[in-house]
VOBA-1610 file (N, C-alpha, C; in pm, whole numbers, padded with zeros to 5 digits, always signed):
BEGIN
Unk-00940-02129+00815Unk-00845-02028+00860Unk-00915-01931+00955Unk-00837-01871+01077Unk-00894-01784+01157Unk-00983-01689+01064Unk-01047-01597+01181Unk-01113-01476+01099Unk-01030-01318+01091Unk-00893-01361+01169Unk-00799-01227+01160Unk-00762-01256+01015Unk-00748-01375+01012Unk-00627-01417+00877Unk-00740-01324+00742Unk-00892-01395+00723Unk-00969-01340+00651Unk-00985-01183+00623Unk-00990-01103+00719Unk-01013-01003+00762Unk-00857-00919+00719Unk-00734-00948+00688Unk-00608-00946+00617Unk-00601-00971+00498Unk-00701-01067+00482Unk-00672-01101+00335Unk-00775-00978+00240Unk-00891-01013+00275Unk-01009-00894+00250Unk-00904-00740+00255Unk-00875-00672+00357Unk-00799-00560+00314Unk-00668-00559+00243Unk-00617-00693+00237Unk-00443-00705+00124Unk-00568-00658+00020Unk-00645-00748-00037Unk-00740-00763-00181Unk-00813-00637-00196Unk-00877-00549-00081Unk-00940-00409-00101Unk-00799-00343-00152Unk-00684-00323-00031Unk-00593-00252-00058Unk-00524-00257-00194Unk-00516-00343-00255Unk-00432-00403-00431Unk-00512-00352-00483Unk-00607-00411-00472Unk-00739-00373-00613Unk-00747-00190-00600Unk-00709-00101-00514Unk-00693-00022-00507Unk-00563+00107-00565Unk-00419-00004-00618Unk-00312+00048-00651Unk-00320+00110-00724Unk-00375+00252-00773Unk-00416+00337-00862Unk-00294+00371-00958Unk-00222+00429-00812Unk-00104+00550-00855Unk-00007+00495-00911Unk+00045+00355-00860Unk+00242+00287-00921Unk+00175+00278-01046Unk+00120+00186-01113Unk+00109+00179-01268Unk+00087+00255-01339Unk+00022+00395-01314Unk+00017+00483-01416Unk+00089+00632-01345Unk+00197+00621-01311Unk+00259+00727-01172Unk+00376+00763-01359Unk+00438+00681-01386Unk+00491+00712-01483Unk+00404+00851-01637Unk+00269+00782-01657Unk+00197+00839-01762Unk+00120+01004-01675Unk+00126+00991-01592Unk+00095+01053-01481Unk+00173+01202-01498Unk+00298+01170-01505Unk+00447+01244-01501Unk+00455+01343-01649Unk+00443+01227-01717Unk+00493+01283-01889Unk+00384+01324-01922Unk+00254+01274-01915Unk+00115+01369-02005Unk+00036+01480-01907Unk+00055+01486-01786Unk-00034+01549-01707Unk+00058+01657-01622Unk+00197+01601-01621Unk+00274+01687-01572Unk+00396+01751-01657Unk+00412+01715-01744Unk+00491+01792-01896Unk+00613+01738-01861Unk+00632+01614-01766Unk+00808+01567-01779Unk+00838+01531-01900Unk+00968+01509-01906Unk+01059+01466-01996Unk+01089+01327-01935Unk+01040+01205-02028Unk+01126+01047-02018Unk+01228+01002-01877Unk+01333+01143-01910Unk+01403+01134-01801Unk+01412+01176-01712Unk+01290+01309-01716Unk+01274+01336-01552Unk+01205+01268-01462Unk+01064+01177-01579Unk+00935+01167-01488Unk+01090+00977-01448Unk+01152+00965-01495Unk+01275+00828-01438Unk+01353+00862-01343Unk+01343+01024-01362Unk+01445+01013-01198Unk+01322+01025-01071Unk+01207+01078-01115Unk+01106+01062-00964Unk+01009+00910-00931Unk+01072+00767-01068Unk+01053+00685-01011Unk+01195+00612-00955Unk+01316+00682-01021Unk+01383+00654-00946Unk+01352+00645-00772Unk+01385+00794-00732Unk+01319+00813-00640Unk+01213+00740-00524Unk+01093+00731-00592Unk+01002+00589-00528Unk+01052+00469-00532Unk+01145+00409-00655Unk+01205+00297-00577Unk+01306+00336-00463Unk+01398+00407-00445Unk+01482+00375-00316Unk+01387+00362-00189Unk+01260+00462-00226Unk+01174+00428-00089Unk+01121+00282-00084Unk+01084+00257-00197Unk+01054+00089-00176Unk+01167+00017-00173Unk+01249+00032-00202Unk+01407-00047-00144Unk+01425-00072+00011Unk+01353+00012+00092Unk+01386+00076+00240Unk+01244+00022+00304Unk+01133-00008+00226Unk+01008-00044+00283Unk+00998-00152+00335Unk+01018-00245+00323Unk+00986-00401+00393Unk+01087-00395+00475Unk+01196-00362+00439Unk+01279-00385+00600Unk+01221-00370+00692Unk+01196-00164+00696Unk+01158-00119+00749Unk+01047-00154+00891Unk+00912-00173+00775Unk+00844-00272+00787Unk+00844-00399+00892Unk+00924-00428+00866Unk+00972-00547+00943Unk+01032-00540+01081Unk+01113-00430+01083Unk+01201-00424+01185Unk+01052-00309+01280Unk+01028-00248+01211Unk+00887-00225+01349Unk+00812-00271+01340Unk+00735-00388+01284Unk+00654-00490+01350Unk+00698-00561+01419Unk+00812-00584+01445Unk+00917-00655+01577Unk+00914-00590+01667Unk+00927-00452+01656Unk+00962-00365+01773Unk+00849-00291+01849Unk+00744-00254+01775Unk+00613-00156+01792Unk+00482-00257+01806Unk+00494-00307+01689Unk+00388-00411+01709Unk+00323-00420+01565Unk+00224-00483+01546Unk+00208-00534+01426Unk+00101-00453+01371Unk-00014-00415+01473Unk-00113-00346+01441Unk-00026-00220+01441Unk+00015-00128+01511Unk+00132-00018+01476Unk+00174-00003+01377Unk+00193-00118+01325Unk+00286-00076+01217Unk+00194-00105+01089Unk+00113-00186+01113Unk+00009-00195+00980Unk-00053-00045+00946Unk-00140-00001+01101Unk-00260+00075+01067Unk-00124+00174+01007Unk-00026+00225+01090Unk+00024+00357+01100Unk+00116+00330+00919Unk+00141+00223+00905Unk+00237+00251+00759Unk+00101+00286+00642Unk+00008+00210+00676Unk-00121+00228+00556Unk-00181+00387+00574Unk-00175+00464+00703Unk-00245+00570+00717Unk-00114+00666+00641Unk+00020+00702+00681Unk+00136+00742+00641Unk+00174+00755+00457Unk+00078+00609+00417Unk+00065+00570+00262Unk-00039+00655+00174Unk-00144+00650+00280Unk-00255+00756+00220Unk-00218+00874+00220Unk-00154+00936+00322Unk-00079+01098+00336Unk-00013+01146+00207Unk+00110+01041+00192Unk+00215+01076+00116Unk+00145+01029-00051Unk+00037+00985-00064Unk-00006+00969-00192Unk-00097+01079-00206Unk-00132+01174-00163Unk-00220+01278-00131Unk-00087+01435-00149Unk-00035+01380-00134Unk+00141+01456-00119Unk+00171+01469-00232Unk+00176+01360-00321Unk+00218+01322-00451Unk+00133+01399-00521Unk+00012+01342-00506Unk-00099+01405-00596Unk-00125+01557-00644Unk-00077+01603-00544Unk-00102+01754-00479Unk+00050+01800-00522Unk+00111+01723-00554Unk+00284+01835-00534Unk+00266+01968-00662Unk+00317+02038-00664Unk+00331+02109-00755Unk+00470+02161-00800Unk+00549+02126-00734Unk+00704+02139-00746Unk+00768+01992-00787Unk+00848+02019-00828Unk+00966+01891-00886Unk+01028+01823-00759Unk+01036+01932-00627Unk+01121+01882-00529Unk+00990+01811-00447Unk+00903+01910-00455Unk+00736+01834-00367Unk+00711+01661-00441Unk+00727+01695-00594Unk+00697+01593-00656Unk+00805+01461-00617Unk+00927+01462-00610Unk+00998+01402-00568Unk+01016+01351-00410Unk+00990+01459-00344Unk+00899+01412-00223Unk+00819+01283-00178Unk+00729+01338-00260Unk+00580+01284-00189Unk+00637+01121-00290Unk+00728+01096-00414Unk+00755+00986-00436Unk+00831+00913-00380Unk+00956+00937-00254Unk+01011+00899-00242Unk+00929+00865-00089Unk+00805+00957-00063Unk+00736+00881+00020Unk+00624+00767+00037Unk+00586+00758-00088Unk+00477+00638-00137Unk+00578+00501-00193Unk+00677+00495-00190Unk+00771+00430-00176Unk+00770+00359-00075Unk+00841+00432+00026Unk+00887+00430+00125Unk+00729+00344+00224Unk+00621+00436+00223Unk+00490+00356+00275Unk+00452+00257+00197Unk+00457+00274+00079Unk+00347+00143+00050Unk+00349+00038+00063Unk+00470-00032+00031Unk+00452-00172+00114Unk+00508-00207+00274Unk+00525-00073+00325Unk+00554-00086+00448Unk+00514-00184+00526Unk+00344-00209+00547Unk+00263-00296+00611Unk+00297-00466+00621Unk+00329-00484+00452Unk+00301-00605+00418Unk+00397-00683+00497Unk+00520-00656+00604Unk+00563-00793+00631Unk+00492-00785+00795Unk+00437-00663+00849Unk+00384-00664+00957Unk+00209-00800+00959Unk+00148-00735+00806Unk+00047-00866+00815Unk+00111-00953+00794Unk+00239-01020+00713Unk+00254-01164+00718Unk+00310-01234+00843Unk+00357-01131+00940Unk+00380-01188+01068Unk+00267-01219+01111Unk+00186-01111+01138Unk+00012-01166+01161Unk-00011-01332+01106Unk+00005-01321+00987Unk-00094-01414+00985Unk-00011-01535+01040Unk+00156-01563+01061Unk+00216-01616+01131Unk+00184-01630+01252Unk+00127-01542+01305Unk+00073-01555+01449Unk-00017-01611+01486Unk-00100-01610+01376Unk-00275-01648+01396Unk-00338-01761+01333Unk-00210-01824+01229Unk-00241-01949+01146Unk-00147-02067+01205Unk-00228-02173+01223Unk-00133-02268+01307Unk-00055-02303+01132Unk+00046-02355+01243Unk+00125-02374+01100Unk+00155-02517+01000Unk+00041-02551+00973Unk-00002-02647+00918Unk-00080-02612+00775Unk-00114-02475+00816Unk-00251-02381+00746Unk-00166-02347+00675Unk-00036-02271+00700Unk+00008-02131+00660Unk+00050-02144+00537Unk+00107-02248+00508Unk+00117-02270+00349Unk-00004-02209+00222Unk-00129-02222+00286Unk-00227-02236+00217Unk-00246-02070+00280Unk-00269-02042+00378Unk-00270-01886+00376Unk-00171-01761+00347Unk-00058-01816+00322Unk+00049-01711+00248Unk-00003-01752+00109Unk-00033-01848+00051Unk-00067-01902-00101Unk-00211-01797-00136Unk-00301-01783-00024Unk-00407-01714-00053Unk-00360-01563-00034Unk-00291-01495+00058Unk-00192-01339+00058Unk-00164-01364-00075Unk-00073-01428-00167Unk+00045-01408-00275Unk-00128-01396-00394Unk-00231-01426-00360Unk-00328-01387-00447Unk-00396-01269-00430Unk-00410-01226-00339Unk-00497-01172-00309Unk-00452-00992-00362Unk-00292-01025-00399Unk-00189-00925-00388Unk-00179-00911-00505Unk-00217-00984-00603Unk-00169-01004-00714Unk-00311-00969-00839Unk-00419-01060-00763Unk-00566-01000-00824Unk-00606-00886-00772Unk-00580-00811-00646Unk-00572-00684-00682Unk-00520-00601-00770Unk-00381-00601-00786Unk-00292-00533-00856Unk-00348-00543-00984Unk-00432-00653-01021Unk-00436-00695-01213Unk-00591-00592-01219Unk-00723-00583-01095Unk-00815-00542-01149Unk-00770-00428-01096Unk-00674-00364-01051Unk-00636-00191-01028Unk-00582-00137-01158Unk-00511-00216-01207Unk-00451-00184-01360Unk-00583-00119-01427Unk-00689-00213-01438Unk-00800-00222-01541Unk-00873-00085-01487Unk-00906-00091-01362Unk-00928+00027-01328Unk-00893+00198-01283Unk-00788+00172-01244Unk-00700+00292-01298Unk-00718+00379-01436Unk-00702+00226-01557Unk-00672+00297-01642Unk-00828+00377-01705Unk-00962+00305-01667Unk-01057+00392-01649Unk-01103+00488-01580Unk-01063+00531-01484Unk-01069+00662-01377Unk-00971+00763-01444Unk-00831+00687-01493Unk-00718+00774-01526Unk-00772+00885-01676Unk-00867+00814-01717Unk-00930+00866-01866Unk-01023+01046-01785Unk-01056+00993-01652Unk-01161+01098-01633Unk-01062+01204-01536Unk-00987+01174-01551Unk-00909+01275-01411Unk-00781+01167-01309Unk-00636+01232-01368Unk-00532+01154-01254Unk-00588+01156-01102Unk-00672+01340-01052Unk-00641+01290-00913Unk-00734+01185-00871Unk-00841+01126-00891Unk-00931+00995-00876Unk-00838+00872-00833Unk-00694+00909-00929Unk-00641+00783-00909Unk-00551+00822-00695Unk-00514+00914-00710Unk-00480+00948-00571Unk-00559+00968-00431Unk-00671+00992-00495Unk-00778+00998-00354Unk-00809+00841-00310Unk-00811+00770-00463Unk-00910+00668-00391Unk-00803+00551-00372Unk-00667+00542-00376Unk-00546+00481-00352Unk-00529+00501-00203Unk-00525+00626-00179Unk-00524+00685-00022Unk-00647+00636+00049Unk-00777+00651+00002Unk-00883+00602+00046Unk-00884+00444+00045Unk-00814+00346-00011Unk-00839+00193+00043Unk-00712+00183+00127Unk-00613+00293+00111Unk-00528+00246+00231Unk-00584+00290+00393Unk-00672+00412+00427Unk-00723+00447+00539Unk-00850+00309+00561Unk-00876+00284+00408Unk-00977+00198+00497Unk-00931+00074+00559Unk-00772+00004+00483Unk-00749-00113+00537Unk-00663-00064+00683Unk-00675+00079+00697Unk-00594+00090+00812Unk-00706+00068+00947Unk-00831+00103+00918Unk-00932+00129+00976Unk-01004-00017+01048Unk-01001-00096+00951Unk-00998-00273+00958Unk-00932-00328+01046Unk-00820-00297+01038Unk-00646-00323+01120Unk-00711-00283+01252Unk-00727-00136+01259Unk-00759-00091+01440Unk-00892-00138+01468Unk-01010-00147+01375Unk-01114-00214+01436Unk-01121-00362+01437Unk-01027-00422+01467Unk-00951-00586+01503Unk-00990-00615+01626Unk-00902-00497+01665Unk-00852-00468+01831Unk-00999-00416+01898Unk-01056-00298+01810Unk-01156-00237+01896Unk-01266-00391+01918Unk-01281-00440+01847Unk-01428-00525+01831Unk-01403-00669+01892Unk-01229-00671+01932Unk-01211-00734+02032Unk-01202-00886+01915Unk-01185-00934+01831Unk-01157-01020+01733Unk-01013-01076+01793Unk-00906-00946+01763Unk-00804-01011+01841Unk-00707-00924+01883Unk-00611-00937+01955Unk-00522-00840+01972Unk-00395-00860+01922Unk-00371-00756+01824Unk-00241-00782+01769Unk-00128-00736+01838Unk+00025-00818+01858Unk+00100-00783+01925Unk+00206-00692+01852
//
């Protein structure tokens, strides 16, 4: 497989293994922030309609802007608004910054799978969406594990360093282009 495709897969797998905040965003709410069951449910309400609205999204400006655009800028936008979250101190801030980590976090993901559409002849691609649908997935399982050890020493750990693998896979994304690897359209 190309070395863009690798270089996607490496930040899907940094970026997952990084999902601090969705799995424990709930315990987050009720022990650290004194919700009630049904409040800390209406501010994941909340983050889902933004993830309801994300891959479209997503989608429809990696068509339009471009792919690196829309990767670096939805992953940098992801780190903001999880930094937002972290930091809210109001119910309406708090609801905020969820309905914006929503809304970013999987923004990216259909902009790389066009990528790798672009860059995998398509003979491969079977086998490189098969390696994405892992890479997405063994992140997510060793972020659980780790979360829930950072989450023991301090929630915001889980928000800095969620924000911090999304700047870095945003950083990957634009140094593609800089180092001349490839140019994403």
């Amino acid at each position: 497989l190309p070395r863009t495709f690798w270089v996607v897969f490496v930040g899907t797998l940094v970026n997952r293994a990084g999902t601090f905040v969705e799995p424990f965003l709930i315990l987050y709410l009720t022990t650290q922030r004194g919700f009630s069951p049904a409040e800390a449910g209406l501010v994941l309400t909340v983050y889902g309609l933004g993830a309801l609205c994300s891959q479209l999204i997503g989608g429809w400006l990696a068509d339009r802007v471009g792919r690196r655009v829309t990767l670096a800028g939805s992953l940098v936008a992801s780190a903001a608004s999880l930094l937002l979250l972290g930091s809210a101190t109001t119910t309406a801030t708090l609801m905020a910054g969820a309905l914006l980590v929503g809304l970013f976090g999987d923004m990216y993901r259909p902009a790389s799978q066009a990528l790798v559409a672009d860059v995998v002849p398509p003979e491969k691609r079977p086998l490189a969406f098969g390696y994405l649908f892992w890479a997405v997935n063994l992140g997510f399982s060793v972020a659980g594990l780790t979360a829930g050890f950072l989450a023991e020493r301090g929630y915001w750990q889980l928000f800095v360093l969620d924000a911090a693998t999304c700047v870095g896979f945003a950083v990957v994304i634009l140094g593609i282009v800089t180092i001349g690897i490839v140019v994403l359209v």
